[in-house]
N, C-alpha and C positions, 0 to 999 in steps of 0.2 A: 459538672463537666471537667475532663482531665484538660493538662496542659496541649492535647492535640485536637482538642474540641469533637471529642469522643465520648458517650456515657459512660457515667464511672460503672466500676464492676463490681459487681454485687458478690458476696462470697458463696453464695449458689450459683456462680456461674463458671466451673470450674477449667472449660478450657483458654478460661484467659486468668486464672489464676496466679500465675505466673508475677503476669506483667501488671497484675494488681499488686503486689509488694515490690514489684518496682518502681512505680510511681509514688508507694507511700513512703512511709518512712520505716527504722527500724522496729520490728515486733516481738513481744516477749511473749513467752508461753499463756499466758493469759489471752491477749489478743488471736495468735495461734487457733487455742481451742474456740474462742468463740467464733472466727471463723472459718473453720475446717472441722471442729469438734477432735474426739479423742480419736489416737491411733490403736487401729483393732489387729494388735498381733498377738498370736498365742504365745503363754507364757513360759507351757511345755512344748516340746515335741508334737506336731500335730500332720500327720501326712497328707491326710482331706483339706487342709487348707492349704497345707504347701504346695498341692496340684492346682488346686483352683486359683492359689497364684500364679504361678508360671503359666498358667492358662490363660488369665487375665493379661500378663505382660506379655505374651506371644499373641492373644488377639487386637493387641494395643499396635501391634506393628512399630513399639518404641527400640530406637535404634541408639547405645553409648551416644553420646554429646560429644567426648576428650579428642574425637579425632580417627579414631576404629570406625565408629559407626556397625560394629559390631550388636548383631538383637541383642538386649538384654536377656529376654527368655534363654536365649542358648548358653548365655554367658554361666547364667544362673544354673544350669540345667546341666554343665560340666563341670562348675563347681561342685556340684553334690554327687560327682560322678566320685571324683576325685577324694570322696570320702566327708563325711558330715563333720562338724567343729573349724575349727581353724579363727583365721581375724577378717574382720571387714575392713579394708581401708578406706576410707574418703579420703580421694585425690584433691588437695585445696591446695596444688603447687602454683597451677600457672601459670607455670614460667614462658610460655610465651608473651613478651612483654608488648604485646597489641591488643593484648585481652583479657578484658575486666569484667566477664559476665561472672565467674565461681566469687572472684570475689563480693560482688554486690549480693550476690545468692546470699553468700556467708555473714554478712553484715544486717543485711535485710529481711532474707527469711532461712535463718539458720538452722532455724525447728521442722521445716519442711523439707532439708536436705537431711537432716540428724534421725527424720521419721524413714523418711525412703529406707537409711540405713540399718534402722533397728529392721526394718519388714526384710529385707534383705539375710539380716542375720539370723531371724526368724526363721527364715526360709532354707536358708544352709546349714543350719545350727551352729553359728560362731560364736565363738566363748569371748571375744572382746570385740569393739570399734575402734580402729586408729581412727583417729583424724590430724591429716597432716598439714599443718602451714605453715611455709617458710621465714625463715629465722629473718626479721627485720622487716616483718611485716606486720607491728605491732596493734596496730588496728584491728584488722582481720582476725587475729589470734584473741584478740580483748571482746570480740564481739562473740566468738564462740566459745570463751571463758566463761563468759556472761551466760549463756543458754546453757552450757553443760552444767554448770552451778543450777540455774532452774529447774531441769532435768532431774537431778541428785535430790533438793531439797524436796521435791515432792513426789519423788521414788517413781517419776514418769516413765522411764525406761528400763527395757528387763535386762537387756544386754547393758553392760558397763562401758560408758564411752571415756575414750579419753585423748586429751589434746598433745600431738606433739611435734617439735620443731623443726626439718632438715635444714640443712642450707639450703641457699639459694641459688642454682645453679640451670640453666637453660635444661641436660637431660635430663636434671631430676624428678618432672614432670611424668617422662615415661615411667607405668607401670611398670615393667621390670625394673628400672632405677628404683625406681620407690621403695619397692621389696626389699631390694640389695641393700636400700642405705640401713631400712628397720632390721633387716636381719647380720649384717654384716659393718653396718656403719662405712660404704662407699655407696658413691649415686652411680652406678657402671650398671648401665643396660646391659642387658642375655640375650642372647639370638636366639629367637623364637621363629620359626615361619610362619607360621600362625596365633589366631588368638587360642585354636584349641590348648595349645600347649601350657600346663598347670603352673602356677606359678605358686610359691611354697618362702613362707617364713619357720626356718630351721624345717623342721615333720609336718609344721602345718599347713594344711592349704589357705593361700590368701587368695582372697574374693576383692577386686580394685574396682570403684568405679570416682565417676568426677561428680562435682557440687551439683550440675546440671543435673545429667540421669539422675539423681536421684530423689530432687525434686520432682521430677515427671514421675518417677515410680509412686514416691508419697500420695500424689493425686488420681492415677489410674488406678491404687487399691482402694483410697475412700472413694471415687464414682465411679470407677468401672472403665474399662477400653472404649466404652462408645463415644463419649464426651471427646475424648483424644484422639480419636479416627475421625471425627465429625471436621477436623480444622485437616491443612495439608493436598494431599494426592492420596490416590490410590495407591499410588506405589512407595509413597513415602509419607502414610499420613501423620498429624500432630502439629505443633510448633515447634520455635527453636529457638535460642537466643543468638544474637548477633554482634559483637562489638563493631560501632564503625568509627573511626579512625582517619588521619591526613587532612586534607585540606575541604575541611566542615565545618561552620556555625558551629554545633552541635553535638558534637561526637558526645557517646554514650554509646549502652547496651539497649537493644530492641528485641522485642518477640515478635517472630513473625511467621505468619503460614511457611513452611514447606510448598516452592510451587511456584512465592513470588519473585520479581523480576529483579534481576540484579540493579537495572536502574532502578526503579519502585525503593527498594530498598537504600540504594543512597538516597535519594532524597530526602527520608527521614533525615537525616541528619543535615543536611540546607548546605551540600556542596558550595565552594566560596566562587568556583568558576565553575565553565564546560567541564568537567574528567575528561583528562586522558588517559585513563589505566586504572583499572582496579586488581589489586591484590588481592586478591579469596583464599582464606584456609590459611592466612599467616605468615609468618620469615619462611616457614616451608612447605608453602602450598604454590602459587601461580599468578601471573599478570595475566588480564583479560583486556582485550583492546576494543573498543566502541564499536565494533561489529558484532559481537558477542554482549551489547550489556544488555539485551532483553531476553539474555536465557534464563531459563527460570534456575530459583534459588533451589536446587536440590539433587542428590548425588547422579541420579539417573541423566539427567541434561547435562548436567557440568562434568560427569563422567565422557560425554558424548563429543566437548570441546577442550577434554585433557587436564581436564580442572577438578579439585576435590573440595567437596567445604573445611575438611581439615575440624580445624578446633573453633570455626564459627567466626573468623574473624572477616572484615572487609577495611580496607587499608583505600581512599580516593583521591588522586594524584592527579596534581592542577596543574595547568600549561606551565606553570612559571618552575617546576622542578625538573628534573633529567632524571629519566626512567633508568635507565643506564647508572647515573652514580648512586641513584635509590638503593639498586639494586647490589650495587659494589660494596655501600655500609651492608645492608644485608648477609652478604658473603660474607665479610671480616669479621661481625658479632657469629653468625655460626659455627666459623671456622673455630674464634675465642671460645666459642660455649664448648666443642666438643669433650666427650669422657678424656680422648688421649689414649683410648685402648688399641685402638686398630689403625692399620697405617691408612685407608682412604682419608679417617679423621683428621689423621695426625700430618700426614703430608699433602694428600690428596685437595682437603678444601681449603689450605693455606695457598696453594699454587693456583686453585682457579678463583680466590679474591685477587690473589695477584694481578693475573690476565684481567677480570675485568676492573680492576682499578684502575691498569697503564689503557684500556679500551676506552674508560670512562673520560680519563684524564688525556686522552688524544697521544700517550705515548704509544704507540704503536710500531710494530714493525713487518715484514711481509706475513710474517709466520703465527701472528700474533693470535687469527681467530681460528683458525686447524687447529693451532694449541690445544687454545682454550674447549673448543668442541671434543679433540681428541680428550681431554683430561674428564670431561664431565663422564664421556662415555667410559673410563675405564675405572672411577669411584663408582658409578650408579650399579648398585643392587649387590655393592662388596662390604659391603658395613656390618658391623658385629650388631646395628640398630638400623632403623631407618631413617638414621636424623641425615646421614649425606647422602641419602634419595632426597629428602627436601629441597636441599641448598641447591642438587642436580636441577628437580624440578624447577625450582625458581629463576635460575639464571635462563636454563632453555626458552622458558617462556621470555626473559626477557629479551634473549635475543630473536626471539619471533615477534613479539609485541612491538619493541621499539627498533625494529628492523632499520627504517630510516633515519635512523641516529646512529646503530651500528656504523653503516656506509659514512655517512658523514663524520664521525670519528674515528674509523679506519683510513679517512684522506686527510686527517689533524686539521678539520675545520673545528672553526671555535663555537663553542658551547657557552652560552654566558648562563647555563642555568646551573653548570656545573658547582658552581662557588654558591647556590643558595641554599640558605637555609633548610635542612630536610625536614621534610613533612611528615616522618616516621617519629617512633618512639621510641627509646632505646635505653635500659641504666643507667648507660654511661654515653660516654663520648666515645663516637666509633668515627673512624677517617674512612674515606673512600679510597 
């Protein structure tokens, strides 16, 4: 029995495969093949299997993990629009500092994210694999040191992988940033309006995907879309990983249907009180107030209450903190993370950490929440990226979330939750 008093899982059972190397420990290519066996990618060029993959991961209904939520089928299927060769990235940045699912992927089972990518490369004929993890995160880097040396010595993979470092920086996560830093050495995201838009290192087309996808890709090519349509919804089937976060016993990474309940889903982690608020999808996704926490966990319902899962994270926020100053560190690490290329970044979400710091901190004045509304509404959707749509998204929700704290701190009543300890997670030290 595992630690949740559930039957262990068998390595034939492959749509809990996942969450079977997350309970164990870490696994070396030995362990790997025995149980998963070898990865069946062609060594040439092969166009009959290259359909019959996209076919596979378009009957899989697997959607990016990073935060798109973009098919992979399609992803893959303009990649090769855009011309056969180029690099695979594996996205191992991050940088949302609420979530630790790539990184336990990459420590735990590095060979099941490392396979997704050789089949990937397989599939678009790309002449190399980055794999990128950031500078001072020497663990993570040492655990896929460790596999790609495995890899190497026993001429495992056809494609060449190989490890390397960016800084560490909140954008450098987005795909475009990624790109810019390998081909240009700055982490400055590109306005794309969409994900159709090709993304290129120098003449090359680069192909990005995260640690997650590409563990689900590794296991719908060894058994097939049915296994991975059998867990989830109709409309969004498979699993997903979850970090949850704040005020929990237990905080950790979980795999979980598509489908289940946003309370469901805290509980795994043994909340320390009632929740007042959950944060879904991140520093840039949304507060959800207790009238919403039995929405199900997936993009179609939480589309429905203005909510995104974002990058899978869930953030649970106990009576004893202020949603409000939660949410003011919030704003202040965003505003610190941005590139600095465009002015919504560069002025935009300096001015509305402002407003809600002097909102949080009871400084207030007549003008104080028009401001603040007014500012969000004139950042939202002017960004060279979509990181100050987040910040927008996050603050609107909090003032609809914690509405009755708004009022009460727009009349300089006192707040004694304001001075506690935050329940967040942060690099550094961030003030409200």
């Amino acid at each position: 029995m595992d630690p949740r008093g559930e039957p262990p899982i068998q390595p034939d059972d492959p749509p809990s495969a996942i969450r079977h190397h997350l309970l164990g420990h870490p696994i070396d290519l030995a362990g790997h093949l025995a149980a998963h066996g070898p990865l069946r990618a062609p060594t040439l060029p092969n166009m009959t299997w290259q359909q019959a993959f996209i076919t596979a991961l378009e009957a899989s209904g697997l959607t990016g993990r990073g935060g798109g939520a973009f098919p992979a089928w399609a992803k893959l299927a303009m990649a090769n629009a855009d011309g056969r060769g180029g690099i695979l990235v594996v996205n191992g940045m991050e940088s949302e500092p609420a979530s630790d699912k790539d990184k336990v992927l990459l420590t735990r089972a590095p060979h099941l994210v490392l396979d997704g990518a050789q089949l990937l490369a397989a599939a678009c004929g790309a002449d190399e694999i980055l794999v990128c993890i950031p500078q001072g995160w020497d663990a993570i880097a040492d655990a896929v040191s460790c596999a790609l040396y495995e890899r190497a010595q026993r001429r495992y993979s056809v494609v060449t992988e190989y490890l390397v470092r960016p800084p560490y920086q909140f954008v450098a996560g987005e795909e475009s940033a990624l790109v810019q830093w390998i081909d240009r050495g700055k982490s400055l995201p590109v306005f794309r309006p969409d994900k159709s838009t090709p993304l290129r290192i120098g003449r090359l087309p680069a192909l990005v995907h995260n640690a997650e996808t590409l563990a689900h890709i590794a296991l719908i090519a060894r058994y097939g879309p049915d296994p991975f349509r059998a867990r989830g919804t109709a409309e969004q089937p498979g699993t997903c990983l979850v970090t949850i976060g704040g005020a929990v016993s237990n905080p950790g990474v979980v795999e979980v249907e598509w489908g289940t309940s946003l309370q469901d889903i805290a509980q795994r982690a043994t909340p320390c009180d009632a929740p007042t608020a959950f944060l879904i999808g991140g520093y840039g996704g949304a507060w959800v107030g207790p009238a919403h926490f039995d929405t199900p966990y997936s993009p179609m319902e939480l589309g429905a209450i203005g909510v995104a899962t974002g990058v899978g994270v869930m953030i649970v926020l106990a009576p004893t903190a202020c949603g409000l100053a939660e949410s003011a560190r919030i704003a202040r690490f965003l505003a610190e993370e941005s590139s600095g290329q465009c002015g919504p970044c560069m002025y935009g979400l300096p001015a509305i950490a402002d407003d809600l710091s002097r909102l949080a901190g009871g400084r207030t004045d007549p003008e104080l929440l028009a401001r603040l509304i007014r500012r969000l509404d004139q950042v939202d959707g002017r960004g060279a990226c979509h990181h100050p749509d987040g910040a927008v998204r996050m603050v609107r929700s909090a003032l609809q979330v914690f509405a009755p704290d708004v009022a009460m701190h727009m009349r300089g009543g006192f707040c004694p939750n304001v001075t506690s300890p935050s329940q967040l997670r942060f690099p550094r030290a961030v003030a409200v």
